[in-house]
PyMOL commands that place a pseudoatom at each C-alpha (Angstrom):
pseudoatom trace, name=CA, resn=UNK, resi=1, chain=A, elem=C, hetatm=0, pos=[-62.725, -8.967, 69.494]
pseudoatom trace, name=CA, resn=UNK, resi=2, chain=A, elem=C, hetatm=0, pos=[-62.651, -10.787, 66.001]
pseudoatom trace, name=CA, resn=UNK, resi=3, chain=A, elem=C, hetatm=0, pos=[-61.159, -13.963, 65.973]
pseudoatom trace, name=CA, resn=UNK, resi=4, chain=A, elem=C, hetatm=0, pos=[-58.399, -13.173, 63.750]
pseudoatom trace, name=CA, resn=UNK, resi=5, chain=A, elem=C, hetatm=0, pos=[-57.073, -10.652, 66.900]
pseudoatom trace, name=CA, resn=UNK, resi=6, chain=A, elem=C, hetatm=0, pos=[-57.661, -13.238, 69.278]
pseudoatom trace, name=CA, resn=UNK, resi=7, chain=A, elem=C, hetatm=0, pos=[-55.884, -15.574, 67.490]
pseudoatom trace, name=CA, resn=UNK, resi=8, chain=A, elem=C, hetatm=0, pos=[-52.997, -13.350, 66.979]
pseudoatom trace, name=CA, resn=UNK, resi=9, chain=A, elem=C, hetatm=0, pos=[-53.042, -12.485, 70.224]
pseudoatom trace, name=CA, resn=UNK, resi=10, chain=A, elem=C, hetatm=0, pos=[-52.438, -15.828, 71.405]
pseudoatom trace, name=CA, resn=UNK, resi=11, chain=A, elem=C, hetatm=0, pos=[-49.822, -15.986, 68.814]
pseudoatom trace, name=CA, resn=UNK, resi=12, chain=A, elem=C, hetatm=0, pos=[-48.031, -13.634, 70.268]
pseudoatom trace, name=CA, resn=UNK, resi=13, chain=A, elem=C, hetatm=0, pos=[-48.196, -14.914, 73.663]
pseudoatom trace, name=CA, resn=UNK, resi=14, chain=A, elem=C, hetatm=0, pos=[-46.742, -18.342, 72.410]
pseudoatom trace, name=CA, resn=UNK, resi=15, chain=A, elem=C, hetatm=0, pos=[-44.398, -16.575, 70.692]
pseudoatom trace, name=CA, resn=UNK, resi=16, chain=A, elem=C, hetatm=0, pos=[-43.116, -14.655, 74.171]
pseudoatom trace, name=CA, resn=UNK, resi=17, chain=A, elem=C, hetatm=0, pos=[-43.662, -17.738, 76.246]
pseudoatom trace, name=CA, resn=UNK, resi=18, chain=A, elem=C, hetatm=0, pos=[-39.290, -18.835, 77.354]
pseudoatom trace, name=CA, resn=UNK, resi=19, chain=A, elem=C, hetatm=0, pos=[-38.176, -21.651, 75.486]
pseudoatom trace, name=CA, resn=UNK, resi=20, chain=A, elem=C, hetatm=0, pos=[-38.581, -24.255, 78.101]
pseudoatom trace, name=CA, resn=UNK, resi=21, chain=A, elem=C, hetatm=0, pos=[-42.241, -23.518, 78.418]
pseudoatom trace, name=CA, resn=UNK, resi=22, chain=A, elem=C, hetatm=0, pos=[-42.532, -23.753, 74.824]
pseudoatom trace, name=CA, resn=UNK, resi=23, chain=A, elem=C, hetatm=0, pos=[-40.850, -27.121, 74.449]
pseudoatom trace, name=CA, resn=UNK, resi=24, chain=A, elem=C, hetatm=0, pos=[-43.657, -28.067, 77.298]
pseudoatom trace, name=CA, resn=UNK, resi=25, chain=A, elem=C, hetatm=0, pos=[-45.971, -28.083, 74.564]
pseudoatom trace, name=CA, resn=UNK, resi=26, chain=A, elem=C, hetatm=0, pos=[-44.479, -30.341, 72.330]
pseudoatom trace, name=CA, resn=UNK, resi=27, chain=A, elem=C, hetatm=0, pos=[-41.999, -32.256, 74.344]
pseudoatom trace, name=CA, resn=UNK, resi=28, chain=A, elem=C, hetatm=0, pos=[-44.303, -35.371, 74.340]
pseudoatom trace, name=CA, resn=UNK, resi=29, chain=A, elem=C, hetatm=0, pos=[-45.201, -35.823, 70.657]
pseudoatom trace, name=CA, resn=UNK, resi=30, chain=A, elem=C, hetatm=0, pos=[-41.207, -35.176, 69.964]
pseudoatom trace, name=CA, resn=UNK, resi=31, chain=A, elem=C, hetatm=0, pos=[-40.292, -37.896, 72.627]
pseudoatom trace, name=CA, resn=UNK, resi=32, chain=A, elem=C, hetatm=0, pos=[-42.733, -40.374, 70.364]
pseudoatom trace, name=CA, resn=UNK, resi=33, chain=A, elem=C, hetatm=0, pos=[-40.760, -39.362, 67.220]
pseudoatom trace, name=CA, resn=UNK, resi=34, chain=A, elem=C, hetatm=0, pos=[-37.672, -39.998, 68.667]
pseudoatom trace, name=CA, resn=UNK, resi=35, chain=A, elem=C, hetatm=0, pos=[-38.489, -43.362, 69.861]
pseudoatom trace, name=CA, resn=UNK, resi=36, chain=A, elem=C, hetatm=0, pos=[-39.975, -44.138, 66.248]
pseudoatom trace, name=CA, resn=UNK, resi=37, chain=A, elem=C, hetatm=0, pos=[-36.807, -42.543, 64.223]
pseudoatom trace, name=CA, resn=UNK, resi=38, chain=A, elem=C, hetatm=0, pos=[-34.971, -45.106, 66.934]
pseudoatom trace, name=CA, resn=UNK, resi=39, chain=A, elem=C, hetatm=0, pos=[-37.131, -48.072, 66.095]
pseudoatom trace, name=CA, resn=UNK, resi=40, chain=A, elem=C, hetatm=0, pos=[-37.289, -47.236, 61.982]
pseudoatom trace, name=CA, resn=UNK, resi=41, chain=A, elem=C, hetatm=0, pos=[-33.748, -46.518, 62.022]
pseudoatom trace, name=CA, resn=UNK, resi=42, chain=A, elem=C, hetatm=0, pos=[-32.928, -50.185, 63.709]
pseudoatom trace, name=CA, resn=UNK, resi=43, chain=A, elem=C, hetatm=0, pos=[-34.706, -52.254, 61.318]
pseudoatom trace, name=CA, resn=UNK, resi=44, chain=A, elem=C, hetatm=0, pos=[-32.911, -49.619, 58.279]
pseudoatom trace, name=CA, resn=UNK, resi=45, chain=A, elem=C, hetatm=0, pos=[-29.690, -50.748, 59.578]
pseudoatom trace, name=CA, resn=UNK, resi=46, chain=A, elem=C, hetatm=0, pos=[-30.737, -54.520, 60.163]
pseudoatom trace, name=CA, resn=UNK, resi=47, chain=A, elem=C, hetatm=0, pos=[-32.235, -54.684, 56.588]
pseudoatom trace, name=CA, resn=UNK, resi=48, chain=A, elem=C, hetatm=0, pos=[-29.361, -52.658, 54.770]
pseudoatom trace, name=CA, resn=UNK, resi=49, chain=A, elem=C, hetatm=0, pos=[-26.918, -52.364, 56.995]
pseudoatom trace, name=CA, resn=UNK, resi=50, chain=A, elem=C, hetatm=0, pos=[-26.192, -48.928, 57.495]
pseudoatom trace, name=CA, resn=UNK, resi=51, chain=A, elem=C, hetatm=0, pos=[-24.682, -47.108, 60.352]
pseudoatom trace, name=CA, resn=UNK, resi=52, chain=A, elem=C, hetatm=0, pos=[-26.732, -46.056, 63.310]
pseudoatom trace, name=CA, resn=UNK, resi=53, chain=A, elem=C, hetatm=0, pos=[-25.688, -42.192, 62.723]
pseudoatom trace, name=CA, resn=UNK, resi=54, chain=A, elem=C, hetatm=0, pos=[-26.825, -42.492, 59.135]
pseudoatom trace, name=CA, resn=UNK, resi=55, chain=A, elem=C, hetatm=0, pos=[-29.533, -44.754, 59.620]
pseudoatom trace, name=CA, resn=UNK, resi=56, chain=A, elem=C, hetatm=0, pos=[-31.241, -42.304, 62.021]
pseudoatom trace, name=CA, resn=UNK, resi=57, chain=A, elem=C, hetatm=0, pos=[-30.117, -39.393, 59.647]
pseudoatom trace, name=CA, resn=UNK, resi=58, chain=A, elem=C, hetatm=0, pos=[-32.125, -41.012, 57.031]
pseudoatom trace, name=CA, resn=UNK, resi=59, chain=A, elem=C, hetatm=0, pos=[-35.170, -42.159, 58.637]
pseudoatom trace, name=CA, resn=UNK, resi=60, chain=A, elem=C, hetatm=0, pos=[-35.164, -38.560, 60.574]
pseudoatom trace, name=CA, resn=UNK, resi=61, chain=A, elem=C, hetatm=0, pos=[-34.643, -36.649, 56.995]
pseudoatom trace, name=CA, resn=UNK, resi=62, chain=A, elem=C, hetatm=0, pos=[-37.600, -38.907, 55.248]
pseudoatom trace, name=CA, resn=UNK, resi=63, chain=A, elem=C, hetatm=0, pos=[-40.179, -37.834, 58.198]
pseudoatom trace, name=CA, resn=UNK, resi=64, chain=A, elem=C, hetatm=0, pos=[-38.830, -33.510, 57.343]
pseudoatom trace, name=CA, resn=UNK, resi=65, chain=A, elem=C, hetatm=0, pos=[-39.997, -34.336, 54.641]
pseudoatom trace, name=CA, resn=UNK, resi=66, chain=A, elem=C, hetatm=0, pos=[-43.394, -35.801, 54.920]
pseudoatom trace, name=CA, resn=UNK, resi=67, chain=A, elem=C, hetatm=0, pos=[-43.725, -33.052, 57.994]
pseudoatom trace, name=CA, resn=UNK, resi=68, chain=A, elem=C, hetatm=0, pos=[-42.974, -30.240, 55.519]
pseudoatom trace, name=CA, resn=UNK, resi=69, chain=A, elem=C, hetatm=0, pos=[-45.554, -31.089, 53.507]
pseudoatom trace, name=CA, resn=UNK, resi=70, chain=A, elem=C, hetatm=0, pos=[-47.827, -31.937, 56.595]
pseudoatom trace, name=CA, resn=UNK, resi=71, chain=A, elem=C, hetatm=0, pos=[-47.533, -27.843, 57.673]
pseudoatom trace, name=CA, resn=UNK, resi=72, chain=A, elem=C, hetatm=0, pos=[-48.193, -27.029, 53.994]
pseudoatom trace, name=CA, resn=UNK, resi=73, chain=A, elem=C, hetatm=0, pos=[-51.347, -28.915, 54.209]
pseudoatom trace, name=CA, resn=UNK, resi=74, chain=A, elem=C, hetatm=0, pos=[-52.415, -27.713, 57.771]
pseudoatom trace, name=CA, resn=UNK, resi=75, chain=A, elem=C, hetatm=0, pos=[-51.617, -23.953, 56.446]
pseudoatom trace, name=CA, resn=UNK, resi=76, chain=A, elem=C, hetatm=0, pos=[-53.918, -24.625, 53.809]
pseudoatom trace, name=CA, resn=UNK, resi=77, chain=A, elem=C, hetatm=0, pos=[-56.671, -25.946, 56.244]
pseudoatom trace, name=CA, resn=UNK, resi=78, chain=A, elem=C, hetatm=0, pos=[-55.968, -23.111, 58.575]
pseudoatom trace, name=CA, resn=UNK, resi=79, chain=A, elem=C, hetatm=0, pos=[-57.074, -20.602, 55.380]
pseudoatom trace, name=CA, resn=UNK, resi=80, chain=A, elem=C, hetatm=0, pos=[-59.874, -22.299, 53.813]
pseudoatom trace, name=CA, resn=UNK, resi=81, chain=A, elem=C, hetatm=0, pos=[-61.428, -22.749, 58.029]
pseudoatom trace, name=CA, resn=UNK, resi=82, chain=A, elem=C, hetatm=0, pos=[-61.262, -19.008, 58.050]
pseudoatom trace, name=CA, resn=UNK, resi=83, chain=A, elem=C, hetatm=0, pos=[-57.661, -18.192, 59.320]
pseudoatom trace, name=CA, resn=UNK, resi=84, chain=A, elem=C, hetatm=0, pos=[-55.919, -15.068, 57.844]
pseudoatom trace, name=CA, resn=UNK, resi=85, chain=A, elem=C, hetatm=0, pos=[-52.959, -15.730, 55.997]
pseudoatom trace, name=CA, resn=UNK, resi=86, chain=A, elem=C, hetatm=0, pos=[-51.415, -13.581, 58.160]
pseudoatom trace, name=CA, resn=UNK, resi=87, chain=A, elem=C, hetatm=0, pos=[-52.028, -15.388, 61.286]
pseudoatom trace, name=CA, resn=UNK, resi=88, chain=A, elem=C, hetatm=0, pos=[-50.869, -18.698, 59.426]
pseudoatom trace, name=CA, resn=UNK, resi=89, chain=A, elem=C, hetatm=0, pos=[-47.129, -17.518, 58.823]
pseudoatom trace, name=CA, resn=UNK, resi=90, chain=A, elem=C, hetatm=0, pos=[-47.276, -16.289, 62.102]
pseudoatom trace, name=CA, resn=UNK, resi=91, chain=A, elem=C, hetatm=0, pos=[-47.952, -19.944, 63.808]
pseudoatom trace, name=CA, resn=UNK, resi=92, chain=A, elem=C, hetatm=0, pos=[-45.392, -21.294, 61.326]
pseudoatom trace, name=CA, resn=UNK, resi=93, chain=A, elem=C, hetatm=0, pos=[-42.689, -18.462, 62.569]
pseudoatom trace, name=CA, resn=UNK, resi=94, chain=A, elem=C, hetatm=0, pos=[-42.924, -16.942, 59.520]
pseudoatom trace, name=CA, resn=UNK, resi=95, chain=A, elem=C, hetatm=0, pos=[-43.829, -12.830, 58.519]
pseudoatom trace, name=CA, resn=UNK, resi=96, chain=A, elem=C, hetatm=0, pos=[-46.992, -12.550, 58.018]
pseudoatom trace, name=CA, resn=UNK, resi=97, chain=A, elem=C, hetatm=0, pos=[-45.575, -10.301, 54.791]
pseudoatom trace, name=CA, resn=UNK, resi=98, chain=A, elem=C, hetatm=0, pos=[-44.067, -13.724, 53.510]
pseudoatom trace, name=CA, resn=UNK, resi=99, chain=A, elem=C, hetatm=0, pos=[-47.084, -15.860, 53.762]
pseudoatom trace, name=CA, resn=UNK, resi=100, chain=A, elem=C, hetatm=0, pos=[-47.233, -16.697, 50.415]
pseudoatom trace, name=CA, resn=UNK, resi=101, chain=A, elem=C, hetatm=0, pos=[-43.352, -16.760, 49.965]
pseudoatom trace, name=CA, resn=UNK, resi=102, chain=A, elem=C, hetatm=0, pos=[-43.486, -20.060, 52.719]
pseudoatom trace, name=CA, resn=UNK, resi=103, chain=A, elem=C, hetatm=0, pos=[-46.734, -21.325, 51.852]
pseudoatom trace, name=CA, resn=UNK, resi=104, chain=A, elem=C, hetatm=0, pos=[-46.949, -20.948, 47.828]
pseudoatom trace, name=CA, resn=UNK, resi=105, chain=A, elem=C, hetatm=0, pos=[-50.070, -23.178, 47.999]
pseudoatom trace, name=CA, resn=UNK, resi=106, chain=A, elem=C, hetatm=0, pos=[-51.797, -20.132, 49.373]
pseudoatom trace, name=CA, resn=UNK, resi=107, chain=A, elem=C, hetatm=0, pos=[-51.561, -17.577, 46.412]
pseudoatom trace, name=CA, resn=UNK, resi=108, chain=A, elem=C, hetatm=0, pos=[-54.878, -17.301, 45.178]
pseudoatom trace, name=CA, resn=UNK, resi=109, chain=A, elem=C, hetatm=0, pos=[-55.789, -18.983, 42.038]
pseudoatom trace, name=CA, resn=UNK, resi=110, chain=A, elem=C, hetatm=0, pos=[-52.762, -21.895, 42.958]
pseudoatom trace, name=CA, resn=UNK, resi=111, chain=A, elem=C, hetatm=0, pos=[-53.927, -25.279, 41.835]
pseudoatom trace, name=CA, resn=UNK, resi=112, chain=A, elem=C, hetatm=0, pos=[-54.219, -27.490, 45.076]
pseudoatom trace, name=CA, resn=UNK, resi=113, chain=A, elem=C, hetatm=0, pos=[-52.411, -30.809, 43.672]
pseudoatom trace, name=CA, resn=UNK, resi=114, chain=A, elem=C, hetatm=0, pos=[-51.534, -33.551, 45.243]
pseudoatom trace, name=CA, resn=UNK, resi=115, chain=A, elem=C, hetatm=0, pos=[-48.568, -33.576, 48.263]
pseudoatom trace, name=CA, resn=UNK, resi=116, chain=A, elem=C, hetatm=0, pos=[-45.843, -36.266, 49.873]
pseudoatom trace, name=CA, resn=UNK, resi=117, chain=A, elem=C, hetatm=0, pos=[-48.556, -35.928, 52.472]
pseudoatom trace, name=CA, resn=UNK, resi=118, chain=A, elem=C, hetatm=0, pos=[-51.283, -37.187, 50.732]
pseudoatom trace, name=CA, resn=UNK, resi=119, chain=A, elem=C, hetatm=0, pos=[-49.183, -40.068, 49.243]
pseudoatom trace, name=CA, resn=UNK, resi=120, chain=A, elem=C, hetatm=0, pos=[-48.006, -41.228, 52.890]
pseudoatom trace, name=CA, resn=UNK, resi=121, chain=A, elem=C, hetatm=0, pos=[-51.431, -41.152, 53.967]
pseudoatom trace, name=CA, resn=UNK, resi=122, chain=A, elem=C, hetatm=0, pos=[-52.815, -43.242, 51.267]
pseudoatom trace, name=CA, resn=UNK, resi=123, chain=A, elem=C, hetatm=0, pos=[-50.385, -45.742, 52.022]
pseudoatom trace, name=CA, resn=UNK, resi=124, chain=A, elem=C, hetatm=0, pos=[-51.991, -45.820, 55.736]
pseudoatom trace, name=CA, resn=UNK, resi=125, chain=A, elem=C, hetatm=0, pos=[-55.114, -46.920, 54.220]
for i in range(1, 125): cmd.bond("trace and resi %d" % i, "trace and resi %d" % (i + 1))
show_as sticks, trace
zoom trace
């Protein structure tokens, strides 16, 4: 088997798994998000006194952001490693016929310019 059917394959079985078991994979990651949307949010409403609600809204809508951009970059990794496009809109939930409607970054010939990703991580530095 090629490993473009072995990774769909397993696509597919993700895809089927019930929603419990799927949350099993990324309950733990999500529990450290919410604890950090909890602690950003607390010193948002400390510093600029904001409500909790919109405090967390805020904080919570900033890191969509930066994750948007984080699953544009990884869909480009995915293709340049060798990954069909196909197979990429399929682990983002997407058709594998819209690939390049959710990820423009993948039409060929697209210039690959800068994201909020990159500009997050080069504040890390």
């Amino acid at each position: 088997m090629s490993e473009h059917t072995l990774n769909r394959h397993a696509l597919a079985i993700l895809d089927a798994e019930p929603t419990a078991e799927r949350i099993d994979h990324y309950r733990k990651p999500f529990m450290v998000l919410w604890a950090a949307v909890q602690e950003a949010s607390a010193e948002i409403m400390d510093e600029y006194g904001l409500s909790q609600d919109l405090a967390q809204l805020w904080v919570a809508e900033q890191l969509r952001q930066v994750t948007d951009s984080l699953v544009d970059r990884l869909a480009e990794k995915a293709l340049q490693h060798g990954a069909s496009k196909s197979n990429v809109a399929r682990a983002a939930g997407a058709s594998p016929a819209n690939a390049t409607r959710r990820f423009p970054r993948l039409k060929e010939n697209h210039p690959a310019g800068r994201t909020l990703i990159d500009d997050v991580l080069d504040e890390l530095e």
